[in-house]
C-alpha positions in Angstrom: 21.8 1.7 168.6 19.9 -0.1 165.9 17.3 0.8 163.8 14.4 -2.0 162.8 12.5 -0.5 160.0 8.4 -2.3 160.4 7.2 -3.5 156.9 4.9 -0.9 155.4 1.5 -3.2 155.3 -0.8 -1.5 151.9 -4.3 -2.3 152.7 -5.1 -5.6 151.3 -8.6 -6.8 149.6 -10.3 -9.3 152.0 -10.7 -12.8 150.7 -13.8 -12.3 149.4 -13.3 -9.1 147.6 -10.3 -11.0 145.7 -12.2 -14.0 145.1 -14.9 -11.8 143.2 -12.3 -9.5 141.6 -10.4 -12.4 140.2 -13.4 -14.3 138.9 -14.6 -11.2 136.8 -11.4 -12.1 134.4 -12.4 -15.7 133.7 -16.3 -14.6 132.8 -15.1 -11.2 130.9 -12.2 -13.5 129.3 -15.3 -16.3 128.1 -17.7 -13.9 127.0 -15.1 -12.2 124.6 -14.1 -16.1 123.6 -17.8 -16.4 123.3 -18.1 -13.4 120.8 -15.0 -14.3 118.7 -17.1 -17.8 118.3 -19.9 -16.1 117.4 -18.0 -13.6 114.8 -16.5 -16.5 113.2 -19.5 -19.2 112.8 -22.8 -17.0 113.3 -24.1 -20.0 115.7 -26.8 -18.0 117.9 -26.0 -20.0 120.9 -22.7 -18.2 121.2 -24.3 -15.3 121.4 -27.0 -16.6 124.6 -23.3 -18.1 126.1 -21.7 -14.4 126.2 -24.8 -13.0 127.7 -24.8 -14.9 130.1 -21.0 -14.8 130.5 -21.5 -11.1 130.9 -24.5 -11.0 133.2 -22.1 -13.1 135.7 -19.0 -11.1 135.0 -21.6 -7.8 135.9 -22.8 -10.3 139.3 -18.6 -10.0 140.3 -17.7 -6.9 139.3 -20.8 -5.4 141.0 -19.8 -6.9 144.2 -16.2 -6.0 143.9 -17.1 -2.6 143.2 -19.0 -2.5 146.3 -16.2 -3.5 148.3 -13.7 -1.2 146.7 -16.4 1.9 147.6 -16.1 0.2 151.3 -12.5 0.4 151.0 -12.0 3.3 149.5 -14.5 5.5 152.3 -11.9 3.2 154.9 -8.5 4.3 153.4 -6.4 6.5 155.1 -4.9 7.5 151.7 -7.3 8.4 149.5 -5.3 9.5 146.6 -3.7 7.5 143.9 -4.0 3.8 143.6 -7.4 3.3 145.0 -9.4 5.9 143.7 -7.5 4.4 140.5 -8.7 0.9 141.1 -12.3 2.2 141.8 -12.9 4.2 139.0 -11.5 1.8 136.4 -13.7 -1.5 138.2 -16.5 1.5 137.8 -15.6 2.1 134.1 -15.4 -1.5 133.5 -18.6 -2.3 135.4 -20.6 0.3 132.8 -19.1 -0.7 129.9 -19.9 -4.2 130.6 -23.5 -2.8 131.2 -23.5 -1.6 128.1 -22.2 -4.8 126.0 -25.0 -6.7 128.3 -27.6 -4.3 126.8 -25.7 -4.3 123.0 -26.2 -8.1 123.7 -29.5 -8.2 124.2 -30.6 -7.5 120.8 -31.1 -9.5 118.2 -28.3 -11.9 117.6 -28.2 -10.7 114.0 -27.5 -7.3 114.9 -24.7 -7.4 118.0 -22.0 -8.1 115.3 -19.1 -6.3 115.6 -20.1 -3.6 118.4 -20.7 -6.5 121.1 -17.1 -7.7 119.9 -15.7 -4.7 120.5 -17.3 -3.8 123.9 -16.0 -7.7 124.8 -12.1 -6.9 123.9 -12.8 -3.7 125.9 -14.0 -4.9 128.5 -11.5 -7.6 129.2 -8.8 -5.8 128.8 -10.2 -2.7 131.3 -10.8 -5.6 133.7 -7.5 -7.4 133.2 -6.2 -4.1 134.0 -8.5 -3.3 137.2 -7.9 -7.0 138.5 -3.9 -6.5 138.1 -4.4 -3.0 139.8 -6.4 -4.1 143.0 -4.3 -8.0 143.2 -0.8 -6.4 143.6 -1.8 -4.9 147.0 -1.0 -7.3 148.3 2.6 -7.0 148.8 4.3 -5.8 151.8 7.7 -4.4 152.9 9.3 -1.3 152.3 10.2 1.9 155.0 8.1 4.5 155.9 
């Protein structure tokens, strides 16, 4: 008698949620660039490009967030990994909130908490991004 052991299939994002959960990284990643710029020159229009940098990055995250609450209601495990994932993209998605509000103030005044909130923040959605992309492996025995 043999024994076939079916690959173990995790629930995988859809397209669309990994399209918006990867291109928080890239926005996150430029505002932070942005801010270092910023930190070392004192050129305002750095300051404009990270808002706007962020305000995107919120756009993705937002969206990715919403998918991940879809997931997460759908999941037949609920424990673990993607309450994991959806609390940190929730964490991330505040505290990117927050550094689009600290960045909304004079440009003068943003230095070095908006620099701070940026490393933050990309490395929480580095982090989140890494968590919900490797999902998408299969194999294994139940």
């Amino acid at each position: 008698m043999t024994v076939t052991a079916h690959p173990v299939y995790r629930h995988t994002p859809s397209p669309l949620h990994a399209i918006l959960l990867g291109g928080t990284v890239p926005l996150f990643l430029g505002a932070l660039l942005s801010d270092i710029a910023y930190y070392k020159t004192f050129q305002i229009q750095w300051s404009n490009f990270a808002s706007w940098l962020i305000a995107g990055g919120l756009l993705f995250a937002g969206l990715a967030l919403l998918f991940a609450l879809a997931n997460l209601i759908r999941a037949d495990h609920k424990a673990g990994r993607p309450v994991m994932y959806f609390l940190l993209l929730l964490i991330t998605w505040v505290l990117g909130l927050v550094n689009a509000f600290e960045h909304a103030k004079d440009a003068w005044a943003i230095m070095p908490a908006s620099l701070v909130l940026s490393v933050i923040t990309t490395v929480l959605i580095s982090i989140t991004a890494w968590i919900g992309l490797s999902n998408l492996r299969s194999g294994g025995e139940r």
